[in-house]
Steps between C-alpha positions, in 0.01 A plus 500: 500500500504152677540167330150435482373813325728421199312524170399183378387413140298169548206425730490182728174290534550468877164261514727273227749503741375402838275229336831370309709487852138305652487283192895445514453377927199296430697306225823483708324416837337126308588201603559608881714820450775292279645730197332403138695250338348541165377747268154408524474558828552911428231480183327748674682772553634533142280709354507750745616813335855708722696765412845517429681797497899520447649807704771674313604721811257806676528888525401728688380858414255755597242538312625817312794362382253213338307762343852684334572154302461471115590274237798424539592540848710298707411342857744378678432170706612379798713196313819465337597338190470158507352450848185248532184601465224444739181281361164513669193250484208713683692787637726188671893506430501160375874486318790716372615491083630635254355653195516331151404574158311215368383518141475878494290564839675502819465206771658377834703238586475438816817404732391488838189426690427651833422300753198636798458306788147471539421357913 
C-alpha cells in the first residue's frame, strides 16, 4: 500500500482550501506585492476553515492483516519513542512537535516549522 492510500479518518474541504491559499495571495500581494504588516490586512482569510492533523507515525499492512485486528491490538508505527511528530495544515507538512497532555485531552507543541520554498 503506498503513502497515499493510507486510511484517513477526517475529510478535507479542498474548495476551503484553494480559496484560503487565493484569499491568503490576494491579501499578501496589497500594497504592490509588500508582505502585510498588520493584522488587518489578513481579516479575510480568518475565517476560512483548515485541517490540522498531527501524525503519530504510519503503517503499512495488507488489507488482511487490517481485517485480523481487534480490541486491543497493537500497531506498530514507523516512530520511536520520543521522536517529533509531523503536523499537517491541508494535507501540507507544516511543522514537527511533540505531544502533550493538556488538561486531560492531548495537544501539540510544536518545535519546529518547516520551511518550503515557494518560486
Amino acid at each position: 500500500m503506498s503513502d497515499d492510500e493510507n486510511l484517513e479518518f477526517t475529510e478535507l474541504d479542498l474548495e476551503s482550501a484553494d480559496m484560503a491559499g487565493e484569499l491568503a495571495a490576494q491579501a499578501m500581494s496589497s500594497d504592490a506585492g509588500k508582505a502585510p504588516t498588520n493584522a488587518k490586512q489578513l481579516e479575510a482569510v480568518y475565517d476560512i476553515p483548515i485541517q490540522v492533523s498531527a501524525v503519530l507515525g504510519k503503517a503499512n499492512m495488507q488489507v488482511s492483516q487490517l481485517l485480523k485486528l481487534g480490541r486491543g491490538a497493537v500497531v506498530e508505527l514507523d516512530r520511536k519513542v520520543g521522536e517529533a511528530i509531523d503536523i499537517y495544515v491541508n494535507n501540507r507538512l507544516v511543522a514537527r512537535g511533540e505531544v502533550v497532555v493538556v488538561e486531560e485531552r492531548l495537544g501539540v507543541t510544536m518545535t519546529e516549522i518547516i520551511k518550503v520554498d515557494r518560486n
